[in-house]
C-alpha positions in Angstrom: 7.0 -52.4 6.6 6.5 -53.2 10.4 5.6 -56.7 9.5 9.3 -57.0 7.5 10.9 -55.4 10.5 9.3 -56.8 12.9 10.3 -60.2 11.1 13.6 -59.5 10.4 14.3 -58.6 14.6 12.6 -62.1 15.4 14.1 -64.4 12.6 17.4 -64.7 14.9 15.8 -65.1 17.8 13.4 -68.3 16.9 16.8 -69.5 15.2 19.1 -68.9 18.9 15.8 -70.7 20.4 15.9 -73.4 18.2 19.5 -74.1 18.5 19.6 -73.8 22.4 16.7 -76.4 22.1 18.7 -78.8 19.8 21.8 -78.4 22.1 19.6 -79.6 25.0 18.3 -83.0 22.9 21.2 -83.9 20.9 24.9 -84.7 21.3 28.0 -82.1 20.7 29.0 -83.7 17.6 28.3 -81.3 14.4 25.7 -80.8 12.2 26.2 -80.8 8.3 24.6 -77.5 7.9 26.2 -74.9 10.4 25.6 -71.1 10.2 24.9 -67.6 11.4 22.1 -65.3 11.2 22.8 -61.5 11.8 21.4 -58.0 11.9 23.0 -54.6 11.8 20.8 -51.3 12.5 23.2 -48.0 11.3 22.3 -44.9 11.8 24.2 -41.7 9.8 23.6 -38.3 9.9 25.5 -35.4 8.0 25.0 -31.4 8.9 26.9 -28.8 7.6 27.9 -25.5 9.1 26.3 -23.5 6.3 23.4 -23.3 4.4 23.6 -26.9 2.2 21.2 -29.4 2.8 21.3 -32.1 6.1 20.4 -35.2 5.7 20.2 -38.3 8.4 18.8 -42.4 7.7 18.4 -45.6 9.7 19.1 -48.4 7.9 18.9 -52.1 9.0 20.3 -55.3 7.0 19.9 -58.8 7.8 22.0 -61.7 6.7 21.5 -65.5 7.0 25.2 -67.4 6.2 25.1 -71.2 5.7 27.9 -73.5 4.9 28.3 -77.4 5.0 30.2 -79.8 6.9 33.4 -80.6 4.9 33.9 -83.3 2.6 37.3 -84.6 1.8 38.2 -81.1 2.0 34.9 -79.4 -0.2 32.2 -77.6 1.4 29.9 -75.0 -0.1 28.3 -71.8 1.4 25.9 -68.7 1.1 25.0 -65.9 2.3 22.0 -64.0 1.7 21.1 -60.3 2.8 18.0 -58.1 2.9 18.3 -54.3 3.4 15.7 -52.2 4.8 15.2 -48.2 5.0 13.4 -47.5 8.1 13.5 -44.2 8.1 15.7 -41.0 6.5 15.3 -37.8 5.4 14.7 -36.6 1.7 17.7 -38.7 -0.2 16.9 -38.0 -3.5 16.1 -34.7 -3.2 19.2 -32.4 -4.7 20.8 -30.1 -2.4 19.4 -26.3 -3.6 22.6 -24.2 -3.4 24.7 -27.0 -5.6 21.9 -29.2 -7.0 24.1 -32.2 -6.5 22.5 -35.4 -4.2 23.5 -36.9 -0.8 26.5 -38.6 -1.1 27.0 -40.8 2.6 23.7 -41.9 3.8 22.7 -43.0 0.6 25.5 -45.7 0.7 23.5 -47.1 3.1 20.8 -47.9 0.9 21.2 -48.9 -3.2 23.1 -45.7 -4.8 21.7 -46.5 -8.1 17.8 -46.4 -7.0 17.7 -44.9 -3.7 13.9 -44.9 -3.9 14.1 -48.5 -3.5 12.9 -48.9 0.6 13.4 -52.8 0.7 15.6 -54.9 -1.7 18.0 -58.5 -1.2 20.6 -59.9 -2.7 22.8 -63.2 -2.5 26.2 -62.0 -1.7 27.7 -65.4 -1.1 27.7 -68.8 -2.9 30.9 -70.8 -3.4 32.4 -74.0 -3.6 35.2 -74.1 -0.8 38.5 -76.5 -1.1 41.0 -76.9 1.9 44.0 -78.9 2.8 46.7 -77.9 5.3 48.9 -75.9 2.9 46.4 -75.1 0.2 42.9 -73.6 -0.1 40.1 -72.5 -3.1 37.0 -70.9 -3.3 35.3 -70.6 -6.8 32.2 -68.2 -6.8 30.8 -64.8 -5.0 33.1 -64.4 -2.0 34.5 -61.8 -0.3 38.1 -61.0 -0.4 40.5 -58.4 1.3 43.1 -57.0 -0.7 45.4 -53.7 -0.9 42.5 -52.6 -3.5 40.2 -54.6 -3.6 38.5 -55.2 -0.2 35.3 -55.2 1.7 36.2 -51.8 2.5 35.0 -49.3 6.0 31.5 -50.5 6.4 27.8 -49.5 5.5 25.1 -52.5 5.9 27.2 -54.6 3.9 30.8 -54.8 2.3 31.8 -55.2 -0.9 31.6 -58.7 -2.6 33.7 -60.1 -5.7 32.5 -63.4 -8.1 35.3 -65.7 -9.3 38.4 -67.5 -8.6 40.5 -67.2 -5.2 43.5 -69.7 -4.5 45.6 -69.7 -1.8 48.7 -71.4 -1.1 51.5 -71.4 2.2 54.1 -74.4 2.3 55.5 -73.3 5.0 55.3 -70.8 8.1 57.4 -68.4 6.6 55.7 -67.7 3.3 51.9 -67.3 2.2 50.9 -66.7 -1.7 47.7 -65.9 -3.4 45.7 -65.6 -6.6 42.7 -63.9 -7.7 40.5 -63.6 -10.9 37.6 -61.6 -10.8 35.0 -61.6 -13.4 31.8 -59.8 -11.6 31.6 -57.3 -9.0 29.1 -56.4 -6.3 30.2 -53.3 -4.4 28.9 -52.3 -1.0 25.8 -49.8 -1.6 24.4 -51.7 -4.7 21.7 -54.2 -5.0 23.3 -55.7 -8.0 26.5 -57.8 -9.7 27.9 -56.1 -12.7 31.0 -56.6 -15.2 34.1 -55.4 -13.7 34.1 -52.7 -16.6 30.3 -51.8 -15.5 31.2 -51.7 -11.8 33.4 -48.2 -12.4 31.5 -45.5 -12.5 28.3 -47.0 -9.9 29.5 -44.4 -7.5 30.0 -40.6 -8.5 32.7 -39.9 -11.6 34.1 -36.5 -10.8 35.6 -34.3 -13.6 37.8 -36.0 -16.2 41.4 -33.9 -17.1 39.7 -31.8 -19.8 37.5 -30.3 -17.0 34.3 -31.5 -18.5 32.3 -34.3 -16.2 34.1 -37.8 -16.6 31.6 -40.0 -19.0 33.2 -43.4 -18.0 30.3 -44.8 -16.6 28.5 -47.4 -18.6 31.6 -47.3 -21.4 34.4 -48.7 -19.4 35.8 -51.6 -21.3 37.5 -54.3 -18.7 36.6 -57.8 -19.0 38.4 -59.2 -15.7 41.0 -58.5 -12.5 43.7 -60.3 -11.6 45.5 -60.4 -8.4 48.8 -61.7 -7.4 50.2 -61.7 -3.7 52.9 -62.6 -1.6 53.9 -62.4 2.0 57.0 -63.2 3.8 57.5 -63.4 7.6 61.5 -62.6 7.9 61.3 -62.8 11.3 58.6 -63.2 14.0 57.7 -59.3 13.8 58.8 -58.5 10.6 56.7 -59.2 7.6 56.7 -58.4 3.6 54.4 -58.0 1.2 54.4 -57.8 -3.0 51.0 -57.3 -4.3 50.3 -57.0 -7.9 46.5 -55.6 -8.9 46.3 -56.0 -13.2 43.1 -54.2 -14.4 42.4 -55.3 -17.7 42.4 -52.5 -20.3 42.9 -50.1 -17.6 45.6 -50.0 -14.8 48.7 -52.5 -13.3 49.5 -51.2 -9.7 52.6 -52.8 -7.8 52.5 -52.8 -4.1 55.5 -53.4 -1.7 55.0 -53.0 2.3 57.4 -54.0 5.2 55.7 -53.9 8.7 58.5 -54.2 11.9 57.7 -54.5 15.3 60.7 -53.9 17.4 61.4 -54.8 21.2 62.1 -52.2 23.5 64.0 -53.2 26.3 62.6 -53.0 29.2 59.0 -51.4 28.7 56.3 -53.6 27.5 55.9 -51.1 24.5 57.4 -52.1 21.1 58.4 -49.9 18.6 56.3 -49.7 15.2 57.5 -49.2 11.6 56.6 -49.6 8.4 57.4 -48.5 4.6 55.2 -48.5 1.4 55.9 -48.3 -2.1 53.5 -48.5 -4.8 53.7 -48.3 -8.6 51.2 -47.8 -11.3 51.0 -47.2 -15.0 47.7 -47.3 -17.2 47.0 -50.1 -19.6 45.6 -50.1 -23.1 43.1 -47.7 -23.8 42.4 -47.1 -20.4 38.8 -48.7 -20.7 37.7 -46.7 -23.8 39.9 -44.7 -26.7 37.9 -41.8 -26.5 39.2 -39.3 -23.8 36.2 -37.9 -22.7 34.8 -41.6 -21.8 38.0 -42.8 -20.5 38.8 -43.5 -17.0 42.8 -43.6 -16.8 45.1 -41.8 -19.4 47.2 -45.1 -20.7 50.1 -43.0 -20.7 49.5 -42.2 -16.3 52.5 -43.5 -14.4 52.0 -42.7 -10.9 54.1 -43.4 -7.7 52.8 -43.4 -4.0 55.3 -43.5 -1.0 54.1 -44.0 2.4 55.9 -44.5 6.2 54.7 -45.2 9.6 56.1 -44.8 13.0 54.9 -45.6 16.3 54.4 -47.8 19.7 52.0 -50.3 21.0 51.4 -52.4 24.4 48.7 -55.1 25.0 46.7 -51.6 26.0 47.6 -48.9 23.9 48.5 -48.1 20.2 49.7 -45.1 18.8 51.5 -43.9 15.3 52.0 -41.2 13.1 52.1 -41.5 9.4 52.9 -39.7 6.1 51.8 -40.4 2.8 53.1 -38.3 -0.5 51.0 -39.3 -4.0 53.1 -38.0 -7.3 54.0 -38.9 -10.6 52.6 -38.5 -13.9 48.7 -38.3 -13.6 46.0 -39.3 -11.3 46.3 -42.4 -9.1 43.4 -44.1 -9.8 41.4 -47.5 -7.9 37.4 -47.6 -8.5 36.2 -46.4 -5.3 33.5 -49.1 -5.9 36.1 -51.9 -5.2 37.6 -50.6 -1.6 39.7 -48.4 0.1 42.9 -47.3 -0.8 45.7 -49.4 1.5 47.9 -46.3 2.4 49.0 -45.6 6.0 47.3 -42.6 6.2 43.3 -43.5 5.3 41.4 -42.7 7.8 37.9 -44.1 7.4 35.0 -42.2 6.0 37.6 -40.5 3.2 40.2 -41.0 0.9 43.1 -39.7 -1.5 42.0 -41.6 -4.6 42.1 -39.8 -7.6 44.5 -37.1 -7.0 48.5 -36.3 -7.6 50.4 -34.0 -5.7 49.4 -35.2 -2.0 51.2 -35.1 1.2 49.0 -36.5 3.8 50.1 -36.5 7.3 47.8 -38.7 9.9 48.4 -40.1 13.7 45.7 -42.5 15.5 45.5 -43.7 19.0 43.9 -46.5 20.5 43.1 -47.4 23.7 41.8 -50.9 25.1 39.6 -51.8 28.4 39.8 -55.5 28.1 37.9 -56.2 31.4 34.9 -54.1 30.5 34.7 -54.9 26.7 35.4 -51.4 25.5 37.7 -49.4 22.8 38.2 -45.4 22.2 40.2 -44.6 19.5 41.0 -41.2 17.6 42.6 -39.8 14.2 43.7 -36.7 13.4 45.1 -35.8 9.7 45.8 -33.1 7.2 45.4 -33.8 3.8 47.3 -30.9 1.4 45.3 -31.9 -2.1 46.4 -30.1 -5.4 43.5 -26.4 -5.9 40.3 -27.9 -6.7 40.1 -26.1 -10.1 43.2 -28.1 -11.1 41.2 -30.9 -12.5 44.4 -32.5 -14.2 45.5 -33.7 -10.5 42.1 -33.2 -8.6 39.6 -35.7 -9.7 36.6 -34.4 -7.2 37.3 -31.2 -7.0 38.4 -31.2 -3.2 39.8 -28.7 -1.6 42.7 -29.3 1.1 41.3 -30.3 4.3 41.8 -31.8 8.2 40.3 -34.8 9.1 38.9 -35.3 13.0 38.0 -38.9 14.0 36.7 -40.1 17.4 35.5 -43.6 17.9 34.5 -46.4 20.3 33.6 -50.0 20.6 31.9 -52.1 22.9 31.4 -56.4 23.1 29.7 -57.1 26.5 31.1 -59.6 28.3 28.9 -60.1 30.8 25.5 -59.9 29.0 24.0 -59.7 25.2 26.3 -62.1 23.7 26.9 -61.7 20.6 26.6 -57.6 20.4 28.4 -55.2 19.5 28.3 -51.1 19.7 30.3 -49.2 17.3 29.8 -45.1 17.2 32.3 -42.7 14.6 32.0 -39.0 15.3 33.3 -36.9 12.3 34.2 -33.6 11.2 36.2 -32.1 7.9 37.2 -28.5 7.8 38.7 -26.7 5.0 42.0 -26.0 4.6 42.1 -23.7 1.8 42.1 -20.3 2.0 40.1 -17.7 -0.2 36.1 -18.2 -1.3 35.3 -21.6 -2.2 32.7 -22.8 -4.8 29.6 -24.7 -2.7 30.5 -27.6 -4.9 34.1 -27.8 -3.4 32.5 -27.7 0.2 28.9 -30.2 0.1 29.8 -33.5 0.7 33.2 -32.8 1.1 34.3 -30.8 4.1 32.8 -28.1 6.9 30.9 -30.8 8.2 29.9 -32.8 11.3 29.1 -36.5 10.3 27.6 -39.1 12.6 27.9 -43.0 12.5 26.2 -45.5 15.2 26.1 -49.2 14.7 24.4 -52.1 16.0 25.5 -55.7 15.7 23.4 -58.8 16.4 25.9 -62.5 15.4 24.1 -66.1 16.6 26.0 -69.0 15.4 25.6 -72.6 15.4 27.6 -75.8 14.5 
């Protein structure tokens, strides 16, 4: 173990050296292999204000990205990562007063054999075409989508395998295409079938109130993704997004982001509206209810606004989000965060109906010394817990408290960067709660702090 981490700290370095050296003996002009090597260390930590069990880990990754010179507009790249568990408490150990298991610092790890201290995987290899207005990449990529995405972070994100093309013929106008056949989500040490990839992280109940049994029989064969955005004016932009799960969901987006001048002041004025659509598909990946995750007969609606004001310094809004409709909305957590105004990282409102979410962040930027604070601040009014029909995970109503920063040095350790997330979630609802409705869920203090190493070379 000190050997691997001990190797995994150096590896970059004897590269940076290597590189500095080559830069010293040979012209400017680039190589056919370029690259990056980099490291993240994250450190999480969860404690509760009662009696459940705490739980902390450090985890360390280490990536190595290499891609060719291009070739009449074809290159090809890689990327493969190793993950490391340097030290954590008990994670696969149940919790004694709900016997359920850890549910964040696991994810930093492989959720489906935590017990596994050291594993790799290739997240990356794809064939790459570009031209000025049109560009493909065929194999495992990462892409970033209203719901399909890398998603908020752990060691690594989430990473997709198939087709991506992307086309803009003009300034004004930018449309793409996905089809996904395999799926690697962040926390796993594997690629599985998009109909095996729902139900790698925890199911929740279904609507009979017995626990969901979707995992392992989820029929779903591919994704497709369609996508269009369209600049009206120079701070206006649309988008139409169209996520078809096969078997299982089709979910329409629509989003208008407007940045309007305010005479005057340096500040502009920030809006935007969101409107999203979904029904459930065919059997809803299988026939039998108690194995199915989305009732075919769902049709869900989400609105959601936001309002605010930013400056080169400063940015500030306040958003609302209301989830309703006939059934749960439903996107595999396993495939990224949901795209609504009001997410706020470390949670979500997947998997519920009858929402009203109201959130408000602020930023604030120190360009001259490299740092970043930033807040968030939400309530999140969830259908009762016991309502299973409309609360998937059995959560009760909550506020959500957010306080970041960042840090890039400018004058020293190029290449760097300092992230730290301090969170808490306290219950809304009032009467006894079930322990199950409060581990992992709320009445908590959660701690994030993250390391970043980059080198590049050309």
């Amino acid at each position: 173990m000190k050997a691997f981490t001990l190797l995994i700290f150096l590896f970059p370095l004897s590269q940076y050296s290597l590189a500095q050296e080559k830069d010293s003996t040979e012209s400017n002009k680039p190589s056919f292999i370029q690259g990056s090597v980099g490291l993240r260390s994250f450190w999480m930590s969860t404690s509760y204000w009662e009696d459940f069990k705490d739980d902390y880990a450090l985890g360390q990754s280490a990536f190595i990205q290499l891609r060719t010179k291009d070739y009449k507009g074809f290159s090809l790249m890689g990327r493969y990562t190793v993950f490391g568990n340097l030290i954590s408490s008990e994670l696969t150990e149940r919790d004694p007063v709900t016997g359920n298991f850890n549910r964040y610092e696991v994810g930093l790890f492989d959720v489906n054999d935590p017990k596994d201290k050291f594993f790799g995987k290739l997240e990356e290899l794809q064939l790459r075409y570009t031209s000025k207005k049109f560009s493909a990449i065929a194999g495992r990529m990462v892409i970033n989508t209203p719901f399909v995405n890398p998603q908020d972070g752990r060691l690594s994100p989430t990473f997709v395998e198939g087709l991506s093309l992307n086309f803009k013929p003009d300034s004004k106008n930018q449309f793409s295409g996905d089809f996904i056949g395999k799926i690697s989500p962040r926390s796993t040490s594997g690629w599985y079938a998009v109909g095996e990839s729902i139900g790698v992280y925890p199911e929740g109940q279904s609507v009979l109130g017995k626990p969901s049994g979707y995992t392992g029989n989820t029929s779903s064969d591919f994704v497709t993704i369609l996508d269009w955005k369209h600049k009206v004016t120079k701070d206006m932009l649309i988008q139409i997004n169209h996520t078809y799960v096969d078997n299982i969901s089709s979910t329409l987006l629509s989003q208008a982001n407007n940045d309007w001048d305010l005479e005057g002041t340096p500040n502009k004025l920030v809006t935007g509206l969101q409107f999203i659509l979904q029904h459930g598909l065919g059997e809803g990946g299988n026939p039998d209810p108690l194995k199915q995750y989305k009732d075919p007969d769902d049709l869900n609606f989400v609105f959601s606004g936001r309002i605010g004001l930013k400056n080169p310094k400063m940015i500030w809004w306040a958003n609302y989000t209301r989830i309703d409709g006939q059934g749960r909305f439903l996107s595999p957590r396993e495939w990224g965060r949901d795209p609504f105004f009001t997410f706020i990282p470390r949670e979500r409102n997947e998997g519920y109906n009858q929402v009203d979410a109201l959130t408000t962040y602020y930023q604030r930027n120190f360009p001259k010394s490299g740092f970043q604070v930033y807040g968030y601040a939400g309530l999140h009014f969830l259908p009762e817990p016991s309502r299973v029909e409309f609360n998937k995970y059995g959560f009760p109503s909550y506020a959500q408290l957010n306080f970041g920063g960042k840090y890039i040095p400018s004058q020293w350790g190029k290449g760097l960067d300092f992230h730290m997330i301090l969170m808490s979630k306290i219950n809304l609802l009032s009467g006894e709660l079930k322990p199950q409705w409060i581990y992992n869920k709320v009445n908590m203090v959660h701690v994030n702090f993250i390391v970043n190493y980059t080198i590049q070379w050309k």
